[in-house]
Backbone as XML, in Angstrom:
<?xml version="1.0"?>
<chain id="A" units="angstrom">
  <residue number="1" name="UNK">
    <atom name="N" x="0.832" y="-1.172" z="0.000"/>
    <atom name="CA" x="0.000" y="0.000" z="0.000"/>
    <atom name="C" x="0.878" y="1.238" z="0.000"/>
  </residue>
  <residue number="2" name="UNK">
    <atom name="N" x="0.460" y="2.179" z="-0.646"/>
    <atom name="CA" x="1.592" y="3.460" z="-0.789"/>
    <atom name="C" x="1.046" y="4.494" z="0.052"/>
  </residue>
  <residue number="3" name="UNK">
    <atom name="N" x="2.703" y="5.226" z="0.704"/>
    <atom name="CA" x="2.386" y="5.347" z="2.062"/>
    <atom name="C" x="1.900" y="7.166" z="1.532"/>
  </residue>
  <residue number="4" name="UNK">
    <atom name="N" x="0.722" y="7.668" z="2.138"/>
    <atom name="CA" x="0.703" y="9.482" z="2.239"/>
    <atom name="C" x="1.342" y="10.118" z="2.160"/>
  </residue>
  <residue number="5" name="UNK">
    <atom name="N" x="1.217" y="11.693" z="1.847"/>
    <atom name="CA" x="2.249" y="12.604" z="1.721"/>
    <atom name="C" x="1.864" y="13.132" z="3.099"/>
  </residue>
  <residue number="6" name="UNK">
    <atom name="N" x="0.494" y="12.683" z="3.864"/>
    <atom name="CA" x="0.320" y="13.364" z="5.547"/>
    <atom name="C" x="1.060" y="12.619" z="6.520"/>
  </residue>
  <residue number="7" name="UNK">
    <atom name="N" x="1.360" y="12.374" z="7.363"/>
    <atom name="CA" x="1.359" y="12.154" z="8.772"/>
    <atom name="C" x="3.254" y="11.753" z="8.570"/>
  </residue>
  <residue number="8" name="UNK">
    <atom name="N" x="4.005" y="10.831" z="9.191"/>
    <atom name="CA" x="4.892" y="10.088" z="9.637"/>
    <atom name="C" x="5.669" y="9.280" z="8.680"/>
  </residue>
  <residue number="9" name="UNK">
    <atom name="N" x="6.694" y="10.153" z="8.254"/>
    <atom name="CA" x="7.827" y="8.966" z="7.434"/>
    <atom name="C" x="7.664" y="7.670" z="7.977"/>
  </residue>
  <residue number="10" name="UNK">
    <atom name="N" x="7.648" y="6.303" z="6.875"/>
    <atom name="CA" x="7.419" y="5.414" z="7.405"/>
    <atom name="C" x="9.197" y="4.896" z="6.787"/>
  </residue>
  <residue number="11" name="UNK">
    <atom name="N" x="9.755" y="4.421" z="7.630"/>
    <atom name="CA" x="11.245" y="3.972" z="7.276"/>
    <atom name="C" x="11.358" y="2.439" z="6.774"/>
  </residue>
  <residue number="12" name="UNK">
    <atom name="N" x="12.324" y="2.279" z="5.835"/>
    <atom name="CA" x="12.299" y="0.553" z="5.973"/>
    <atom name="C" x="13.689" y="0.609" z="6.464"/>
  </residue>
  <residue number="13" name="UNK">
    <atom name="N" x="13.535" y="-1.134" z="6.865"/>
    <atom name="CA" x="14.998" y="-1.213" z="7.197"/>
    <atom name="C" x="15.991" y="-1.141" z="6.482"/>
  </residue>
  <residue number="14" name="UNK">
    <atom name="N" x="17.429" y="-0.242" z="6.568"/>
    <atom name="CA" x="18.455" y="-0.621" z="5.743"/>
    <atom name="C" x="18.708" y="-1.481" z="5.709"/>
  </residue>
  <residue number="15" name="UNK">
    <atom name="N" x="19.050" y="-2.439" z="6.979"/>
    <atom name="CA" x="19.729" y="-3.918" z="6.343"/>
    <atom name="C" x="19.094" y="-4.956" z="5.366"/>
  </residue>
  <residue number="16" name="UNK">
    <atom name="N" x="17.730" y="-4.931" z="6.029"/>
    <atom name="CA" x="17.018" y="-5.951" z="5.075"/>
    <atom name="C" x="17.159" y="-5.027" z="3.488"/>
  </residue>
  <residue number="17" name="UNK">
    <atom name="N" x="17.351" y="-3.841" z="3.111"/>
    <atom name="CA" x="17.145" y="-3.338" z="1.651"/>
    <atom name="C" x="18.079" y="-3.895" z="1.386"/>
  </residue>
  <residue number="18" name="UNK">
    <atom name="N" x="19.561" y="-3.569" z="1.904"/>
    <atom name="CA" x="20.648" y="-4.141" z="1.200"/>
    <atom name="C" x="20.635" y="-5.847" z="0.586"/>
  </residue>
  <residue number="19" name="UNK">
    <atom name="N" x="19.573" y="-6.025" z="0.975"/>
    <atom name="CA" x="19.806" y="-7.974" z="0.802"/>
    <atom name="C" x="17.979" y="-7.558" z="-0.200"/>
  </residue>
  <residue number="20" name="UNK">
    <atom name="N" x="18.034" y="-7.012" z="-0.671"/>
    <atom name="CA" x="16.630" y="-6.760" z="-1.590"/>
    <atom name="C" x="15.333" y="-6.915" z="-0.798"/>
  </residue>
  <residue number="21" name="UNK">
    <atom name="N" x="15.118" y="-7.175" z="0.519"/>
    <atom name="CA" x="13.957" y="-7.602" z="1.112"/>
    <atom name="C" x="13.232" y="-6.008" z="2.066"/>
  </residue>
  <residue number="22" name="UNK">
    <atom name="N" x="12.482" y="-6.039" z="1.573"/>
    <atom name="CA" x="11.113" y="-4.443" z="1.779"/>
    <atom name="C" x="10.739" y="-4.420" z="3.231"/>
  </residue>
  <residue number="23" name="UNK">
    <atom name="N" x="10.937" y="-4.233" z="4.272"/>
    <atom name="CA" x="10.406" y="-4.248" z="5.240"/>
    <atom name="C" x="10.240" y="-2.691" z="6.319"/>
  </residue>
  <residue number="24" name="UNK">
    <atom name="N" x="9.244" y="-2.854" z="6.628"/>
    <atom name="CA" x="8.899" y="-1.502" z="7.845"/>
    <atom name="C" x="9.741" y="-1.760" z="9.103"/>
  </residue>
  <residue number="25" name="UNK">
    <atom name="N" x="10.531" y="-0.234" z="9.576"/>
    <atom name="CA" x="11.281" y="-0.205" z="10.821"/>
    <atom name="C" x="9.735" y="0.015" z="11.964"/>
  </residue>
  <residue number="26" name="UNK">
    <atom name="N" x="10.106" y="-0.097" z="13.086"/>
    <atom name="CA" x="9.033" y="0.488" z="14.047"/>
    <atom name="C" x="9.926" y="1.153" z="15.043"/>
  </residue>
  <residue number="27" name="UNK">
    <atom name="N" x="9.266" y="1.982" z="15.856"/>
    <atom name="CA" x="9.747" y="2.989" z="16.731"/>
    <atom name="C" x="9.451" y="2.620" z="18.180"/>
  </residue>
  <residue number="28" name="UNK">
    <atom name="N" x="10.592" y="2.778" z="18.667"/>
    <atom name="CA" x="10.231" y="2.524" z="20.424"/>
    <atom name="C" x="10.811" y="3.818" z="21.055"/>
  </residue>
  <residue number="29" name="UNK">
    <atom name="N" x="9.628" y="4.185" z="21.708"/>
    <atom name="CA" x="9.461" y="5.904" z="22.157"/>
    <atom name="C" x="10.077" y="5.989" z="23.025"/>
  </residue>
  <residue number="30" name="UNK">
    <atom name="N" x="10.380" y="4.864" z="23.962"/>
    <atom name="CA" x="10.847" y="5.172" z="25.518"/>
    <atom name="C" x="12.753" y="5.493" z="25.031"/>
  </residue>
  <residue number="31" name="UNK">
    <atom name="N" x="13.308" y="4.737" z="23.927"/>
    <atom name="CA" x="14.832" y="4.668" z="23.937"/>
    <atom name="C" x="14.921" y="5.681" z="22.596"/>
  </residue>
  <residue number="32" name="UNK">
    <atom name="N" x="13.946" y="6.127" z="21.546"/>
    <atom name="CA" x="14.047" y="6.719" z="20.381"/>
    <atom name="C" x="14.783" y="6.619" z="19.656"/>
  </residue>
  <residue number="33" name="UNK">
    <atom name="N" x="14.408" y="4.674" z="19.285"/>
    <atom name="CA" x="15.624" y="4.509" z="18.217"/>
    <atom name="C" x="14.324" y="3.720" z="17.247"/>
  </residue>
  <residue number="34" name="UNK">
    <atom name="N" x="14.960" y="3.227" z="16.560"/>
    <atom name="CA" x="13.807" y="2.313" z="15.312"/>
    <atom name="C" x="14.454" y="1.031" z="15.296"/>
  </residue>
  <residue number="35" name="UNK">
    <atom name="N" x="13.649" y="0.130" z="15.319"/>
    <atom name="CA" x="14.157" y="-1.551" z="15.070"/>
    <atom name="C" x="13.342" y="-2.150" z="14.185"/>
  </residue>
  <residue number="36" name="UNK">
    <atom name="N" x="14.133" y="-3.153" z="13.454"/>
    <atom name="CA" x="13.180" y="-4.187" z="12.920"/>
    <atom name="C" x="12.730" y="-5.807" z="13.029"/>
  </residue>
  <residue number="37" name="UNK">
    <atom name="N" x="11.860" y="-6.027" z="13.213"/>
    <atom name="CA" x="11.701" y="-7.217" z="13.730"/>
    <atom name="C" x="12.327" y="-8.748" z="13.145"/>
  </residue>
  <residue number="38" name="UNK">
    <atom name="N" x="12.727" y="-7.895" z="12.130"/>
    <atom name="CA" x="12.718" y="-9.191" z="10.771"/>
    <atom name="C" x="14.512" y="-9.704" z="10.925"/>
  </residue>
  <residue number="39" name="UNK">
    <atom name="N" x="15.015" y="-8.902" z="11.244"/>
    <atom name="CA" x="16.323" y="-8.960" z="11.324"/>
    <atom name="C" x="17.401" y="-8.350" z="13.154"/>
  </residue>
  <residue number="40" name="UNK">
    <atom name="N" x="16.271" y="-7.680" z="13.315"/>
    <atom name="CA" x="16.483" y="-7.154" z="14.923"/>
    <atom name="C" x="17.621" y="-6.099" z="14.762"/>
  </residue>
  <residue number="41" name="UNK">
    <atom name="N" x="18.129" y="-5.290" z="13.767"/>
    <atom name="CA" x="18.785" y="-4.110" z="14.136"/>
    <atom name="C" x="17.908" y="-2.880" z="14.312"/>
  </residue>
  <residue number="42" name="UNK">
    <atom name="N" x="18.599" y="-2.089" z="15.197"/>
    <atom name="CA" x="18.036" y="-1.182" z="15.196"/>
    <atom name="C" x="18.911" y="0.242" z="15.500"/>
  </residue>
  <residue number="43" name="UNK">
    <atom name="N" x="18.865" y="1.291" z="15.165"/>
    <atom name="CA" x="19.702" y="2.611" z="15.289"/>
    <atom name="C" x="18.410" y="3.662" z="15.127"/>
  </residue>
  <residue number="44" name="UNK">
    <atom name="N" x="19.237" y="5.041" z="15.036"/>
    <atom name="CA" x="18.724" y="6.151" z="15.153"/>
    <atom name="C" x="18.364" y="6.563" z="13.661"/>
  </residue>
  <residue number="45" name="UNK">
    <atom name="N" x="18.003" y="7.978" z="13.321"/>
    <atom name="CA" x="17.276" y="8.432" z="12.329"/>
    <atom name="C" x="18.272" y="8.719" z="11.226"/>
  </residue>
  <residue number="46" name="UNK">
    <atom name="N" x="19.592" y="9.034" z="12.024"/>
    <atom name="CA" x="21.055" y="9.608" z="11.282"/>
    <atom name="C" x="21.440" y="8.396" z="10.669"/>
  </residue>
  <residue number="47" name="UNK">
    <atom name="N" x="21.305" y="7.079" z="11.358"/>
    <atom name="CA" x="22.130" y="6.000" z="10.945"/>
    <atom name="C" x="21.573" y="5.099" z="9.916"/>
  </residue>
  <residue number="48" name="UNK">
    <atom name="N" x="19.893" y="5.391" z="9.987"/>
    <atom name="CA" x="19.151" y="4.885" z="8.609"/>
    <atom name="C" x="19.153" y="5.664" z="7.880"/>
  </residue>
  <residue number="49" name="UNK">
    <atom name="N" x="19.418" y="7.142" z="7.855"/>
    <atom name="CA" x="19.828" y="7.702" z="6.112"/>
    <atom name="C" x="21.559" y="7.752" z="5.841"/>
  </residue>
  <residue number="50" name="UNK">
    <atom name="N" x="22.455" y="7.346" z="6.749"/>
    <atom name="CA" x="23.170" y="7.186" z="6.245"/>
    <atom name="C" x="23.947" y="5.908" z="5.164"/>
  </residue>
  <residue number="51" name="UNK">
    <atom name="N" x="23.062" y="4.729" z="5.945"/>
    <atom name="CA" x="22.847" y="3.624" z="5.204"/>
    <atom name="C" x="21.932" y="3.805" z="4.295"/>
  </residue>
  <residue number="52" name="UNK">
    <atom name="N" x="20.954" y="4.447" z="3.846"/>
    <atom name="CA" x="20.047" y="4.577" z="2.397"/>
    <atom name="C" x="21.222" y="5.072" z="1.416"/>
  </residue>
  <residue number="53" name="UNK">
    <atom name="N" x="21.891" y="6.114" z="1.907"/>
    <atom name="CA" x="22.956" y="6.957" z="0.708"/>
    <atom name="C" x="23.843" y="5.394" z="0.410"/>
  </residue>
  <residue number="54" name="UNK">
    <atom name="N" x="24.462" y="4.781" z="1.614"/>
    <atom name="CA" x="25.007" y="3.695" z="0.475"/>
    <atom name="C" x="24.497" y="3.155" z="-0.602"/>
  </residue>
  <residue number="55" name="UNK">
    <atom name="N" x="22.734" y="2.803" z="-0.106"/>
    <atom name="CA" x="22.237" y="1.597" z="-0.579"/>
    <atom name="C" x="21.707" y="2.380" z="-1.894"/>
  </residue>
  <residue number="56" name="UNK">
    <atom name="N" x="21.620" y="3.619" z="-2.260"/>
    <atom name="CA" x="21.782" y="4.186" z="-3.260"/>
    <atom name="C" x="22.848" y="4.948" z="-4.605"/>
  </residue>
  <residue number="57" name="UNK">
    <atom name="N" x="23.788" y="4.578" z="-3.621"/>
    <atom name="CA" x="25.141" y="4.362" z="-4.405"/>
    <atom name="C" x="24.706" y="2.822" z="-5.580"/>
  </residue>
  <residue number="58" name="UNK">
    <atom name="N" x="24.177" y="2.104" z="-5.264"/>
    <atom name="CA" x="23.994" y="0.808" z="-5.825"/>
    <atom name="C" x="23.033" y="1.018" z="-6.974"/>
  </residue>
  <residue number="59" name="UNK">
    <atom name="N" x="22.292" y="2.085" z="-7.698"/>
    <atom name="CA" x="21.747" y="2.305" z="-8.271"/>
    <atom name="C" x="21.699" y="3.625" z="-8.991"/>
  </residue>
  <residue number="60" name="UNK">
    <atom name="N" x="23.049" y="3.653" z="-8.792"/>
    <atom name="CA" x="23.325" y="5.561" z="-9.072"/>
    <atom name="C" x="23.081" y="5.208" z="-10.843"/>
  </residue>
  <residue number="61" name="UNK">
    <atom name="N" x="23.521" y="4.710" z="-11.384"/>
    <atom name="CA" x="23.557" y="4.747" z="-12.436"/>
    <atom name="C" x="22.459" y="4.187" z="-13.177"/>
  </residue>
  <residue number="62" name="UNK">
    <atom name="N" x="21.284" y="3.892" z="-13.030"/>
    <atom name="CA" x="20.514" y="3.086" z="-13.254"/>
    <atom name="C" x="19.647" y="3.567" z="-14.447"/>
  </residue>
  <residue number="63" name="UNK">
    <atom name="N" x="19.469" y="4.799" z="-14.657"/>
    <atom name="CA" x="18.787" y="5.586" z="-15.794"/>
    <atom name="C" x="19.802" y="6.128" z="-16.445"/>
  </residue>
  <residue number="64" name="UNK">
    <atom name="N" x="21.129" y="5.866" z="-16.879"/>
    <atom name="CA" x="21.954" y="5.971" z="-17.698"/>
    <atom name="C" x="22.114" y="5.031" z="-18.711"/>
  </residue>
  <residue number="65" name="UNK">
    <atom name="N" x="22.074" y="5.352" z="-19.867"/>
    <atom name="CA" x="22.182" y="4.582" z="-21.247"/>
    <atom name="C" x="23.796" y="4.108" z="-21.437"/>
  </residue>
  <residue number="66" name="UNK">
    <atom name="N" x="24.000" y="3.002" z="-21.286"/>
    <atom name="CA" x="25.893" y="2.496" z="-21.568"/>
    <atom name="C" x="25.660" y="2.345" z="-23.223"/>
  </residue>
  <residue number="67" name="UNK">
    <atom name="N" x="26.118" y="3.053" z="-23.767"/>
    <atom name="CA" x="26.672" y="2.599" z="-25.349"/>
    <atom name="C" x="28.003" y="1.262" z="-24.966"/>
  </residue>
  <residue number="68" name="UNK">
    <atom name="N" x="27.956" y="0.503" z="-25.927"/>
    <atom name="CA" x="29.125" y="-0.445" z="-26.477"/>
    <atom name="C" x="30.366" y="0.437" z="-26.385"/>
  </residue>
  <residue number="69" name="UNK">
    <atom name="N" x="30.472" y="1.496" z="-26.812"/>
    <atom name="CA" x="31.814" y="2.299" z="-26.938"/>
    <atom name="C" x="32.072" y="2.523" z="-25.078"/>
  </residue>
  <residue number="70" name="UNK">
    <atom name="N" x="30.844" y="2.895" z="-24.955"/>
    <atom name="CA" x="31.424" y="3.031" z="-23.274"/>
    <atom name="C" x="31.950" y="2.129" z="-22.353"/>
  </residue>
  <residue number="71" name="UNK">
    <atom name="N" x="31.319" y="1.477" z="-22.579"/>
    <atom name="CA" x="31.837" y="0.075" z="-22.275"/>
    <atom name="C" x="32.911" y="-0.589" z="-22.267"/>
  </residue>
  <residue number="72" name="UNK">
    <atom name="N" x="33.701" y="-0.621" z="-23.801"/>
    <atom name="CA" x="34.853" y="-0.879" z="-24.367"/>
    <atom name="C" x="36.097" y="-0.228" z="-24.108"/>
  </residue>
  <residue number="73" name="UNK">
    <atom name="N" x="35.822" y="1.760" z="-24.215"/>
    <atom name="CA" x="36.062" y="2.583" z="-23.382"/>
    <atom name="C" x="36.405" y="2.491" z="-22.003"/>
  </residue>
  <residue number="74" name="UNK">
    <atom name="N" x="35.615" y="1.951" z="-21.314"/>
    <atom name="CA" x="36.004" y="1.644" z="-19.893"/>
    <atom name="C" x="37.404" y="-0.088" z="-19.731"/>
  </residue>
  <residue number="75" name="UNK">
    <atom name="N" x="36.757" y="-0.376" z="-20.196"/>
    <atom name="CA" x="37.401" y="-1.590" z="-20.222"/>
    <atom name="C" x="39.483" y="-1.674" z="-20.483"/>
  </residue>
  <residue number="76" name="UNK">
    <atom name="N" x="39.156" y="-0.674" z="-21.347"/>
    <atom name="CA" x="40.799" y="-0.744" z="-22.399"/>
    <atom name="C" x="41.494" y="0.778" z="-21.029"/>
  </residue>
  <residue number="77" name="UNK">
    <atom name="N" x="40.756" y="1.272" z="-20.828"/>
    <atom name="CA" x="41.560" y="2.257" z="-19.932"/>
    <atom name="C" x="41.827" y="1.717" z="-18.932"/>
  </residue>
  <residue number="78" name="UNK">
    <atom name="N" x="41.228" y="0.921" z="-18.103"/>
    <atom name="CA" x="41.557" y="0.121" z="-17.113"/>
    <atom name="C" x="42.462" y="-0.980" z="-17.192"/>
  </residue>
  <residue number="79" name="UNK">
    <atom name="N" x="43.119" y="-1.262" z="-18.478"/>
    <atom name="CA" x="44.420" y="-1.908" z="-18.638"/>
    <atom name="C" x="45.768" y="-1.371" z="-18.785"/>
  </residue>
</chain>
């Protein structure tokens, strides 16, 4: 279900993204950190967007067109 533009960022977990699997963090108010059940880590708000920027490093390029030349290009410079 796709989440509103009202109320409460809903977070998933970084770890489970990195391994391709979708899951919701939940929040425990008394320590104000986020955990997930599926895997049991849990950190603060800083430490799940700093793990998204990795896990988007992994897709930086993803709407870029590789020509054959680029490719080949890359390949022969790296020797």
């Amino acid at each position: 279900m796709s989440q509103g533009r009202t109320g409460k960022i809903n977070y998933r977990c970084p770890i489970c993204l990195l391994r391709e699997i979708d899951y919701d963090l939940l929040f425990e108010k008394e320590v104000e950190q986020f955990y997930c059940r599926r895997c049991n880590w849990e950190g603060e708000e800083q430490e799940i967007l700093h793990l998204y920027s990795i896990y988007k490093q992994k897709y930086k390029a993803m709407l870029k067109r590789f020509t054959v030349e680029d490719i080949l290009k890359d390949d022969f410079d790296g020797k």
